[in-house]
N, C-alpha and C positions, 0 to 999 in steps of 0.2 A: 810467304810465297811471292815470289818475283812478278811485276808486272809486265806485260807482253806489249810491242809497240809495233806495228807496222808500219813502214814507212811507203809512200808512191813517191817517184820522182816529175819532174814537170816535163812538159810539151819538149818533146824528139830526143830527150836526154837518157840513158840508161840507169840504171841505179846505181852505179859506177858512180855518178856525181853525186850521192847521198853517202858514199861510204867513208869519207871523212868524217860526218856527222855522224853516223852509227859507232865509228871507233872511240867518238869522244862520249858519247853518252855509255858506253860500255867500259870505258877506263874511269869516267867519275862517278858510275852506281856500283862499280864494284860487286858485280853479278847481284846490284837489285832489280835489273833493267833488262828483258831478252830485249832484243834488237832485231828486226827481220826487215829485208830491204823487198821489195817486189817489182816488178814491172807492168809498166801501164799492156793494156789489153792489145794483141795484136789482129784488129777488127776492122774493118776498112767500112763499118757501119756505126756512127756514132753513137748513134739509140741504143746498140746493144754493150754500150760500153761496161756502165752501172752494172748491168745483170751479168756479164762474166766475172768480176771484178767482187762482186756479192757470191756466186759461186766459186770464186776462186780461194781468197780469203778468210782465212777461219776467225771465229765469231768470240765473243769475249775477250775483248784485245782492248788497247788504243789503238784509233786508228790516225796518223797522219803523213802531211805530204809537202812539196814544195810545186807552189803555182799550178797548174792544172792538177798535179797530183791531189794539193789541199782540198781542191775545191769540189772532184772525186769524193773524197774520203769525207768533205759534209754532207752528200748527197748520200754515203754510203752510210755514216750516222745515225743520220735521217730516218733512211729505212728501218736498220739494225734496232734503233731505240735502246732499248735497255741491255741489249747485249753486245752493244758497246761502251766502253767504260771509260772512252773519253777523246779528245776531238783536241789537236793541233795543225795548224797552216802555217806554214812559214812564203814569206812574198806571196801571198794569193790572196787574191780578191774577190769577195761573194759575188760578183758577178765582175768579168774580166771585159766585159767590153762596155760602151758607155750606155745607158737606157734615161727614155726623159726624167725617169724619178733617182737616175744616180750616176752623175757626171763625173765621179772621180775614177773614170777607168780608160781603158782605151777607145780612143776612136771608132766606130763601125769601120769608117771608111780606109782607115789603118790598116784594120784585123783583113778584111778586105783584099788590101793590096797585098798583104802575105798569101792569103789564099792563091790569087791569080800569081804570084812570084813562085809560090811552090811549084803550078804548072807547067810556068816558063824555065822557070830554074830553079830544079830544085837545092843543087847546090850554094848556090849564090845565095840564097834565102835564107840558107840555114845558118851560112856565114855572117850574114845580118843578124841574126839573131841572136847568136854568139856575139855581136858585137853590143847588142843591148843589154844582152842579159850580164854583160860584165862592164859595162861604161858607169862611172861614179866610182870604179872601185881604184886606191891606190898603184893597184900594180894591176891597171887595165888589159896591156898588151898579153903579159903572162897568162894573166887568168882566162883572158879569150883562147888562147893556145890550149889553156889546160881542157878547159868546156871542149874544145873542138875533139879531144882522144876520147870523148864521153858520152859520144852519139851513141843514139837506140840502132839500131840492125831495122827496123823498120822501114818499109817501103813506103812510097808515095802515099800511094791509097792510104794506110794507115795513118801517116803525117797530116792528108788534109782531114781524115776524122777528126784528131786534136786538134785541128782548128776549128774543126764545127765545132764540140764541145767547147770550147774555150767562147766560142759565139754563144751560143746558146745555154750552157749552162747558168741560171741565175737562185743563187745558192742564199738567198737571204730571207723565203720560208722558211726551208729545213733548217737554217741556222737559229731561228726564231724557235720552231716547234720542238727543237730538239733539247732536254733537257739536261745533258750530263756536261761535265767539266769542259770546259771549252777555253784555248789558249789559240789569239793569235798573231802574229811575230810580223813583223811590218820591217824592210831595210829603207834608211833613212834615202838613199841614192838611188832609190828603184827610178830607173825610165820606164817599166813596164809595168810596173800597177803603181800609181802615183801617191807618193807620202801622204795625200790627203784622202787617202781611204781610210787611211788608221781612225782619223776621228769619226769619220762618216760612219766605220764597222763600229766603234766605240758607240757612238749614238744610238745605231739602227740593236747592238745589244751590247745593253749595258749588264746584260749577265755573266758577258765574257770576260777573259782577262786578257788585253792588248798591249804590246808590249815594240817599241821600235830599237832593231838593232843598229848603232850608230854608225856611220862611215860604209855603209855595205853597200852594194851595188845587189839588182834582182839573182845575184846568185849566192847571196849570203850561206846558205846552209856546206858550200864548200866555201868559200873565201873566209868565212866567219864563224867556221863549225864550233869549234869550239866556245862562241859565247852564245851562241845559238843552242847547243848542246846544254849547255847551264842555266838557260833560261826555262829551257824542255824540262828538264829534273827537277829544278826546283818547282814547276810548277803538280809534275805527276805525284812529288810528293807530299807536297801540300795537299792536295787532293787528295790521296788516299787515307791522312791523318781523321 
């Protein structure tokens, strides 16, 4: 029997920017692997993100994501327990912004200024972002173009919820209490969760299996899909042996 994988994609992005990766995990398992892409919640209440997200998604899957999606999908783990069969993050951080006990994330005062940029401009913001989330990578300018045909249909309201959660969510209980196969994928050029999470995640669980894609900028799961994609299988299958 094939195993099932849901994928979330990150903050303001469609699942459009995950379907490179879904076609390369579907061309190297050779119909061992369903693929399902989904979309983050469109809720302009951040609290209620988790709980559509739990009612939306059907149960006995993997579940994984890139950057806020990931960090979703450990919270969503979390709950699920055993009728989740297994946990992948690709660029996400068990907690995406800095806390006294875990500096290698973003700035408060960073995450912050996105907030009030959304406000003022929401365009200009998101163009920033697209500029992070592709800076480090080889073919910078391109791939910033490409992220930009890859926006969510989401309005404001909805974009600053993903910013609150992206504040607020801190994922390194549930990533602790949760017991099933757990894989997660760190790009070596991330500006937006910084390469030195990989160890800090490595340390905080060493039950996990962490893994850095080389040369990637935070949008690895398109710019990199396919080594990203081979990292993912190899790991779902090792785990089901």
């Amino acid at each position: 029997m094939a195993e099932r994988l849901l994928l979330l994609p990150g903050w303001s992005y469609s699942s459009a920017a995950l379907q490179p990766l879904a076609t390369a995990l579907r061309d190297f398992s050779r119909g061992a692997l369903q693929v399902e892409l989904a979309e983050l919640p469109v809720l302009a209440e951040a609290e209620h993100w988790l709980d559509a997200l739990d009612a939306q998604l059907p149960r006995d899957t993997w579940l994984g994501g890139w950057s806020l999606g990931g960090m979703l999908a450990a919270q969503l783990a979390a709950r699920r327990g055993v009728s989740c069969r297994g946990l992948i993050s690709i660029a996400s951080n068990p907690s995406f912004q800095q806390r006294s006990d875990w500096p290698d994330a973003m700035p408060a005062e960073t995450l912050a200024a996105f907030r009030q940029g959304l406000a003022a401009d929401c365009a200009a913001t998101l163009q920033r972002f697209d500029l992070l989330a592709s800076q480090g990578d080889s073919a910078q300018r391109a791939l910033r173009r490409q992220l930009q045909g890859m926006r969510s249909a989401a309005d404001e309201g909805v974009l600053a919820a993903g910013l609150e959660c992206l504040a607020q969510l801190d994922g390194r209980a549930a990533l602790t209490t949760w017991q099933g196969p757990q894989l997660h994928l760190f790009a070596e050029q991330d500006v937006l969760v910084p390469i030195t999470a990989a160890q800090a995640t490595r340390q905080h669980l060493p039950q996990a299996h962490i893994e850095v894609i080389e040369q990637a900028s935070h949008a690895a799961p398109f710019s990199h899909a396919r080594q990203v994609a081979g990292s993912m299988l190899a790991f779902i299958q090792e785990s089901a042996r």
